[in-house]
Backbone as CSV, one residue per row, in Angstrom:
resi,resn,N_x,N_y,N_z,CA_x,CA_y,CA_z,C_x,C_y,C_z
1,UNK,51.147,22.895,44.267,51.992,21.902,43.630,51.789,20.573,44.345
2,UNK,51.329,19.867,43.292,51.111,18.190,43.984,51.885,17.385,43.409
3,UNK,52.907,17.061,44.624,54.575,15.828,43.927,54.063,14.739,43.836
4,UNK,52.923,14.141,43.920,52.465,12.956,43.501,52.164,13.163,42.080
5,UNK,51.884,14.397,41.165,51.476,13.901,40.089,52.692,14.686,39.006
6,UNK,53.080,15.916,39.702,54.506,16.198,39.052,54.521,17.736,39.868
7,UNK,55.306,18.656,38.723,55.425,20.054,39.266,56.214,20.929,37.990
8,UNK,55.971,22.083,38.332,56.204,23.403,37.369,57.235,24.092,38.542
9,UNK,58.128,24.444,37.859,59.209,25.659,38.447,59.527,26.487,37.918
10,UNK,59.846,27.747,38.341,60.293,28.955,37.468,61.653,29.186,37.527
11,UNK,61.978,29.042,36.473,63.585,29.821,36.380,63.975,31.151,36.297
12,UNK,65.354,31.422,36.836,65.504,32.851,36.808,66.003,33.604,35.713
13,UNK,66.114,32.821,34.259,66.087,32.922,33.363,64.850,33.577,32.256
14,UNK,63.386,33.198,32.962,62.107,33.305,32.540,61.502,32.508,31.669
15,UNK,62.005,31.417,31.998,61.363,29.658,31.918,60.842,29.481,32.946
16,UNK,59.098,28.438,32.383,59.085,28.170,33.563,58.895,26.560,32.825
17,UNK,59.336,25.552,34.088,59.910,24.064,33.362,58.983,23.266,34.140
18,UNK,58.118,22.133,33.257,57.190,20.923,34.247,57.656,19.739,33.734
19,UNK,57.490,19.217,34.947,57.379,17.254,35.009,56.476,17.256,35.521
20,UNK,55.842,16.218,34.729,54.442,15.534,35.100,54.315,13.902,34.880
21,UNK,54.167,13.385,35.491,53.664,11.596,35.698,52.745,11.450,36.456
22,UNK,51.888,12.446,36.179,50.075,11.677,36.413,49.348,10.606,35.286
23,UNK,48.111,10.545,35.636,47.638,9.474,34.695,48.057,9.968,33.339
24,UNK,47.238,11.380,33.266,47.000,12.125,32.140,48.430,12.265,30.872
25,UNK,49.169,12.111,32.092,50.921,12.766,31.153,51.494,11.392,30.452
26,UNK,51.981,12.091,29.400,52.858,10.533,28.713,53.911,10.420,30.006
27,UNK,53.768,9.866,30.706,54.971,9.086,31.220,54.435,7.293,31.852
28,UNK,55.191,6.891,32.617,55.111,5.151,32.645,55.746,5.172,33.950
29,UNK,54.829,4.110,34.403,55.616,3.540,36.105,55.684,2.054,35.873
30,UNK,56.960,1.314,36.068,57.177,0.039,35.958,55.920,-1.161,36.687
31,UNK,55.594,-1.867,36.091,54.384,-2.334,36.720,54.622,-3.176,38.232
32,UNK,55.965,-3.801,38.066,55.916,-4.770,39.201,56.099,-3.786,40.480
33,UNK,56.603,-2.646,40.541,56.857,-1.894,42.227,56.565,-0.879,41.866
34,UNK,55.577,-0.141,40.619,54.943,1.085,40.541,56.340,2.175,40.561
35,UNK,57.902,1.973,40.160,58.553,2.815,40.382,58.612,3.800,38.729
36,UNK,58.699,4.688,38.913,58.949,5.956,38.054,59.688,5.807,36.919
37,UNK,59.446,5.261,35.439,60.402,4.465,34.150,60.580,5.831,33.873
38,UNK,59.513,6.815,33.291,59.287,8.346,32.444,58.088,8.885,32.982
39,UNK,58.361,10.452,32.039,58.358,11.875,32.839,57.622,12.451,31.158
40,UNK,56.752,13.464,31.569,56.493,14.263,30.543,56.670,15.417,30.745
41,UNK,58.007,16.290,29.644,58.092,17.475,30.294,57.944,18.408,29.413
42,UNK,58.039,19.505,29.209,57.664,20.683,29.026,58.184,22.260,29.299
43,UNK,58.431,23.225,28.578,58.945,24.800,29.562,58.229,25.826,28.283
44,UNK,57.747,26.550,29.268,57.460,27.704,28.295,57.925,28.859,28.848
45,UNK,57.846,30.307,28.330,57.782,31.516,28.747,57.424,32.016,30.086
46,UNK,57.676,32.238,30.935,56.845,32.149,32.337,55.748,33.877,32.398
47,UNK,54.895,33.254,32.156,53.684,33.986,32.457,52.653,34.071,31.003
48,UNK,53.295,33.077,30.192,52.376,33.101,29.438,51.364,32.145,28.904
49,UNK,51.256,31.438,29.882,50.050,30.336,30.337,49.386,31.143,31.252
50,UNK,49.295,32.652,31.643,48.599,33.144,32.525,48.332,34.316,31.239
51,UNK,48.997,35.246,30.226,48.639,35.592,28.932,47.901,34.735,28.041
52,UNK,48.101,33.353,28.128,47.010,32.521,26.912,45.574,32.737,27.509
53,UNK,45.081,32.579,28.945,43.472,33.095,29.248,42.933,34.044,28.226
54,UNK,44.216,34.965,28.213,43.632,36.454,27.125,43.651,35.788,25.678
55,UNK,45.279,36.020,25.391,45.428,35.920,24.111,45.148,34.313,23.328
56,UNK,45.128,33.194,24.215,44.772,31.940,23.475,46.481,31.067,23.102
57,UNK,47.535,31.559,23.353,48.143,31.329,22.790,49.705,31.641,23.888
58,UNK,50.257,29.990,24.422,50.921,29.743,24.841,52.614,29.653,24.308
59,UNK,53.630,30.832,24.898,54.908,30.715,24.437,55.130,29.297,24.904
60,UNK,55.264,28.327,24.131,56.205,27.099,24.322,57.709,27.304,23.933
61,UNK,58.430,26.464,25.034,60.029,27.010,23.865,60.645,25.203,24.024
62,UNK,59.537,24.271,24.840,60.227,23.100,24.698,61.198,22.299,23.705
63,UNK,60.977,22.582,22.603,61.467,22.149,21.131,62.825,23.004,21.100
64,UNK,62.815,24.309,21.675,64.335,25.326,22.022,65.324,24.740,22.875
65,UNK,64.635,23.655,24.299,65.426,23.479,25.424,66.034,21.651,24.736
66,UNK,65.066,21.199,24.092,65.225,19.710,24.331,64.842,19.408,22.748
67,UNK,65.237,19.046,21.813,64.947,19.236,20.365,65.453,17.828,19.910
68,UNK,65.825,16.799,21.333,66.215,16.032,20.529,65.259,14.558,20.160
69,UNK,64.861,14.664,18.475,64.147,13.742,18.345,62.279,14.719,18.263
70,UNK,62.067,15.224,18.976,60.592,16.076,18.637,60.616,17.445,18.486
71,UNK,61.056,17.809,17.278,61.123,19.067,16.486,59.720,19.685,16.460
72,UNK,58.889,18.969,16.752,57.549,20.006,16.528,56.516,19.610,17.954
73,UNK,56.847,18.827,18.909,56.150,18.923,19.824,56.296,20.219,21.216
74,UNK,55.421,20.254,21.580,55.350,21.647,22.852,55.814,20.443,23.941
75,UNK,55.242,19.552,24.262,54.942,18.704,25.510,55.235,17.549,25.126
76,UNK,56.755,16.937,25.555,57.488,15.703,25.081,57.334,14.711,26.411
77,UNK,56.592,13.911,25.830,55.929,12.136,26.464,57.382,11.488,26.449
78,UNK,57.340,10.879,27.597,58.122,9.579,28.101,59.639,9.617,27.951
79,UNK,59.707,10.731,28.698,61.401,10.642,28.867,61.786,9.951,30.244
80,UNK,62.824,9.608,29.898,62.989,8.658,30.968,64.021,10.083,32.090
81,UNK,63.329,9.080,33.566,63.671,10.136,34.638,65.311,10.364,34.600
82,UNK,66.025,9.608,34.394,67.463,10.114,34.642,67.687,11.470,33.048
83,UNK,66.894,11.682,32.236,67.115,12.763,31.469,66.724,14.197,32.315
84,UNK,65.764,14.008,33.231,64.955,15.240,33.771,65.905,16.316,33.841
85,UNK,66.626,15.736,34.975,67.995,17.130,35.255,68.434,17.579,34.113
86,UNK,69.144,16.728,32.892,69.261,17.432,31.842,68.846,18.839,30.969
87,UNK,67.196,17.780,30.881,65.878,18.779,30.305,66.553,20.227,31.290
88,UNK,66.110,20.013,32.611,66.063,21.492,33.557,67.401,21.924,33.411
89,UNK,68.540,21.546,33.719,69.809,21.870,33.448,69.962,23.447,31.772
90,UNK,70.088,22.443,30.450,69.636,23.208,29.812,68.744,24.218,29.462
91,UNK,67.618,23.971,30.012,66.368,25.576,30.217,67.136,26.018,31.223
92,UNK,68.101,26.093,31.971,68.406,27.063,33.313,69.450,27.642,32.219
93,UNK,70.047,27.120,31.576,71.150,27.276,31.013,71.203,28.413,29.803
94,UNK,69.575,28.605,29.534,68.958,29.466,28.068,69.335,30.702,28.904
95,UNK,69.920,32.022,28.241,70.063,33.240,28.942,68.996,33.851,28.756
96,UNK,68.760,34.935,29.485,67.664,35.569,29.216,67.024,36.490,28.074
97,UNK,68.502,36.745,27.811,68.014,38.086,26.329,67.625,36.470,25.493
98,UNK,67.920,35.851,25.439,67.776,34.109,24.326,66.121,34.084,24.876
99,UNK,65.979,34.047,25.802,64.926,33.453,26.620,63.584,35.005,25.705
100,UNK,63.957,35.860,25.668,63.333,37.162,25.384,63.420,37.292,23.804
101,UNK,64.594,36.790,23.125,64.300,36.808,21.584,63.032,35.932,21.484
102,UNK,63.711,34.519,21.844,62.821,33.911,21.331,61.201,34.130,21.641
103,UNK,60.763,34.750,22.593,59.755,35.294,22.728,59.044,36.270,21.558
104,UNK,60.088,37.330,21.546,59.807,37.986,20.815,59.481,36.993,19.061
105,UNK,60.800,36.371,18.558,60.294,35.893,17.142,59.200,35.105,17.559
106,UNK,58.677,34.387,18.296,57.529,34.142,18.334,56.460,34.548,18.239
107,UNK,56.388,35.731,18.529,55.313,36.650,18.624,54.722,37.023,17.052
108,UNK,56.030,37.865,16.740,56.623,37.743,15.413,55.761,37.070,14.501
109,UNK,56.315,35.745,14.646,56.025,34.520,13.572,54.689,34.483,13.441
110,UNK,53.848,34.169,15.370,52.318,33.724,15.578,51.874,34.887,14.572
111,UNK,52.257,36.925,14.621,51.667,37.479,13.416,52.058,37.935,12.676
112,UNK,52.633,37.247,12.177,52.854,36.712,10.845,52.088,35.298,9.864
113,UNK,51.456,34.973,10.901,51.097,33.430,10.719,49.315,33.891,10.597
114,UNK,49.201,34.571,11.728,47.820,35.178,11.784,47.377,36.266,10.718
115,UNK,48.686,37.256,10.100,48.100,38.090,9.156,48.279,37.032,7.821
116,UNK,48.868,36.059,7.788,48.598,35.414,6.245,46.988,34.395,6.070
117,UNK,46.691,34.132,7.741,45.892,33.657,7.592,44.296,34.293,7.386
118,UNK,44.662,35.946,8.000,43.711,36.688,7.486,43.694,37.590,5.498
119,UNK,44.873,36.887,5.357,45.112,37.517,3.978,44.546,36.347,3.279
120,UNK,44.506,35.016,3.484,43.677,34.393,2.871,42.041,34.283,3.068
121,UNK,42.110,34.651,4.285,40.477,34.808,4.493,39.861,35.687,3.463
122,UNK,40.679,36.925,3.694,40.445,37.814,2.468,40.466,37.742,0.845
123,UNK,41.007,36.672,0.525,41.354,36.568,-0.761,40.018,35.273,-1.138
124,UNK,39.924,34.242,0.222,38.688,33.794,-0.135,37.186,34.313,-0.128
125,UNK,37.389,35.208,0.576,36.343,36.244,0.985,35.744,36.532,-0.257
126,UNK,36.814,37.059,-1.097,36.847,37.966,-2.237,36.326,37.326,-3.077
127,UNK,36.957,36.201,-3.437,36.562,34.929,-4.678,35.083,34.490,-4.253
128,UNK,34.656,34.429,-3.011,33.407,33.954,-3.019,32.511,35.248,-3.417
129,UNK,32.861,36.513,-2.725,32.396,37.496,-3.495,32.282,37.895,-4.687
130,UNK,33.129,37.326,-5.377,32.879,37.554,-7.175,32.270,35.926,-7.563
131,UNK,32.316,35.252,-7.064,31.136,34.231,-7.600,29.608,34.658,-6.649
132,UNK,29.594,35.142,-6.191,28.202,35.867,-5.700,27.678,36.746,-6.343
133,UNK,28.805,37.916,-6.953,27.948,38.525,-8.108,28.374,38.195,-9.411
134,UNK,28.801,37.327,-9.804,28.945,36.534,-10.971,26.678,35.797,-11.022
135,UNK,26.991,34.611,-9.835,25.892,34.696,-9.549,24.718,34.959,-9.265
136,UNK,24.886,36.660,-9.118,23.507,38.054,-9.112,23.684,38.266,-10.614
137,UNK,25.136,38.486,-11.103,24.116,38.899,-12.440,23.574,37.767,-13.615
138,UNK,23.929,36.682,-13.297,22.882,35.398,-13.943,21.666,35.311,-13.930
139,UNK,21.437,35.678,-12.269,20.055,35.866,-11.754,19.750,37.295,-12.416
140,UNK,19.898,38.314,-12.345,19.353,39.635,-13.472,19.067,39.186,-14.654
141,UNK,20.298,38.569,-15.142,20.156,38.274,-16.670,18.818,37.510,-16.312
142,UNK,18.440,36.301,-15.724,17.593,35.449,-16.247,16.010,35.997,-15.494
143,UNK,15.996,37.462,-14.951,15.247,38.154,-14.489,14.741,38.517,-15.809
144,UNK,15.868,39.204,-16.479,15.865,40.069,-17.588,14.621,39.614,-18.559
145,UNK,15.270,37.773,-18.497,15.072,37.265,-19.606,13.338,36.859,-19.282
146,UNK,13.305,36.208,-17.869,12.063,36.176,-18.162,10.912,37.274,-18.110
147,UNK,11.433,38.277,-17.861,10.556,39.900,-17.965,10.511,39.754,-19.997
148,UNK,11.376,39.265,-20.423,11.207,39.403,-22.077,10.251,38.362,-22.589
149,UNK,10.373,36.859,-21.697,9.851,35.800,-22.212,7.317,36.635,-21.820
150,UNK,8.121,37.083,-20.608,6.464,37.611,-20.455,6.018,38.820,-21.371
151,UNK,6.838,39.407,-21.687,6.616,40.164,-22.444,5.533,39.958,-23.850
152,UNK,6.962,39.052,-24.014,6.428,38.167,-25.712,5.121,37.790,-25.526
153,UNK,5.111,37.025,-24.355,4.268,35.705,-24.028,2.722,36.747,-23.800
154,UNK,2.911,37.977,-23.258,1.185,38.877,-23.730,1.182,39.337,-24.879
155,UNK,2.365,39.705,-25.239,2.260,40.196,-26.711,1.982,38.399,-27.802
156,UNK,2.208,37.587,-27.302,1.442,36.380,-28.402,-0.205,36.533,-27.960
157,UNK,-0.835,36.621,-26.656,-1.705,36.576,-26.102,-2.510,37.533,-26.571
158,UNK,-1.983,38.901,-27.449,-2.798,39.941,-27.729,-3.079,39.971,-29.316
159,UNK,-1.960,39.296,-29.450,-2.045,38.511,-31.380,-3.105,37.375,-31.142
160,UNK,-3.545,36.718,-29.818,-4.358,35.393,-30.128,-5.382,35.742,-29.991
161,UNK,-5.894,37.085,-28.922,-7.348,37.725,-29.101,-7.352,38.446,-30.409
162,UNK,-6.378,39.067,-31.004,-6.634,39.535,-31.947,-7.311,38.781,-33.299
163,UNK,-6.491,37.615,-33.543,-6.454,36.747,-34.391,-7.711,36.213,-33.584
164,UNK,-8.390,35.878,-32.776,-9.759,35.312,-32.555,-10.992,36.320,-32.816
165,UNK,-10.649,37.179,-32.375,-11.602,38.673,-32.985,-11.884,38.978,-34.655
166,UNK,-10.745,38.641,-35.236,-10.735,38.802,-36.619,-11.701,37.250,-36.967
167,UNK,-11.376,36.417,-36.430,-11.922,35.160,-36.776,-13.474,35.028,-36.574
168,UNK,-13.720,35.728,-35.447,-15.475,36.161,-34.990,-16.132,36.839,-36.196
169,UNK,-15.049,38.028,-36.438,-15.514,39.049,-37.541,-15.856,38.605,-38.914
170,UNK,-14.566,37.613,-39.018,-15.241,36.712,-40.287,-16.119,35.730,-40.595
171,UNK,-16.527,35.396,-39.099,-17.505,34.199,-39.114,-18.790,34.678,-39.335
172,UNK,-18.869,36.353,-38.587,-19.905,36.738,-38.611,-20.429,37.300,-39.821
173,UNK,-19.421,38.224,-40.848,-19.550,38.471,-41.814,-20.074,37.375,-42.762
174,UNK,-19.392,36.208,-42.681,-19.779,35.030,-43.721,-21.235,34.915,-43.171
175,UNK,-21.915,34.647,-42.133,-23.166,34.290,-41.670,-24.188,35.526,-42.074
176,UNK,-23.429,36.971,-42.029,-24.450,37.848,-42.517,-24.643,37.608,-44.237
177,UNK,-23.201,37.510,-44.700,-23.772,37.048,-46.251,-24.574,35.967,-46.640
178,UNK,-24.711,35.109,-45.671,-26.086,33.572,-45.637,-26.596,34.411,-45.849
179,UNK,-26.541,35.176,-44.621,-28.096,35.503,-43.912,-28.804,36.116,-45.742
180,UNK,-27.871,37.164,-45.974,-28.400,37.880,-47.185,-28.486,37.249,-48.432
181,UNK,-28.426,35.674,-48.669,-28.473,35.365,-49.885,-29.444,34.231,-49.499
182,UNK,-29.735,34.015,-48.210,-30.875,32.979,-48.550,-32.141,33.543,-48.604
């Protein structure tokens, strides 16, 4: 823990709660004496920023402890330092079975959130799969078709030797009747 740039604590509740005013964090230091204006803070589940390595996916409950004004943020920029105690006050204040529901509907929700998002995978899955064989049997059909167009296309080819053979036959016949009348 480095108090120059902030710090994480665990509660005995099973929060664990950070302030941070490093560069990186929304917070602000007054410019003329560099003193401390805001704080960026934060609490999640305690141990499950050491579960997200695995699972990807951090219990936040900040929006549970401090809701006022950022309903959908995890990590609330630029509160000013005389709120801090507050922020921590209230997360000490969450009981634990509270501290453990909300875990739990979270869990909950994330699959719930994850099986709809695999139910659409599936449903697009599917639709691209029936325009794929929508698309195979176009391609058959126009397999089909040109196996018919070749078809034709020797069968004209066997009418055009034919019809040239007959045409020999008659040329030759007419030339044998010269032949026999001159």
């Amino acid at each position: 823990m480095n108090m120059n740039c902030g710090f994480n604590t665990d509660l005995a509740n099973g929060l664990t709660v950070s302030v941070q005013w490093h560069d990186g964090a929304m917070s602000h230091r007054r410019d003329d004496d560099d003193t401390l204006q805001s704080v960026e803070i934060a609490c999640w589940k305690t141990g499950s920023m050491d579960d997200a390595k695995d699972s990807g996916a951090i219990l936040w409950l900040t929006r549970d402890v401090w809701a006022e004004g950022y309903p959908h943020d995890d990590v609330i920029g630029h509160v000013s330092v005389d709120r801090v105690m507050d922020f921590m006050d209230r997360a000490a204040q969450l009981p634990t079975d509270y501290v453990s529901l909300l875990a739990e509907l979270r869990a909950t929700a994330n699959m719930k959130r994850e099986a709809e998002e695999v139910k659409q995978e599936a449903e697009d899955w599917k639709r691209e799969s029936a325009m794929m064989t929508a698309e195979m049997d176009r391609i058959i059909a126009l397999k089909q078709e040109t196996a018919d167009i070749k078809q034709k296309t020797e069968e004209m080819k066997q009418e055009i030797e034919d019809l040239k053979q007959e045409k020999d036959n008659l040329e030759r016949e007419r030339a044998e009747s010269y032949d026999g009348i001159i």
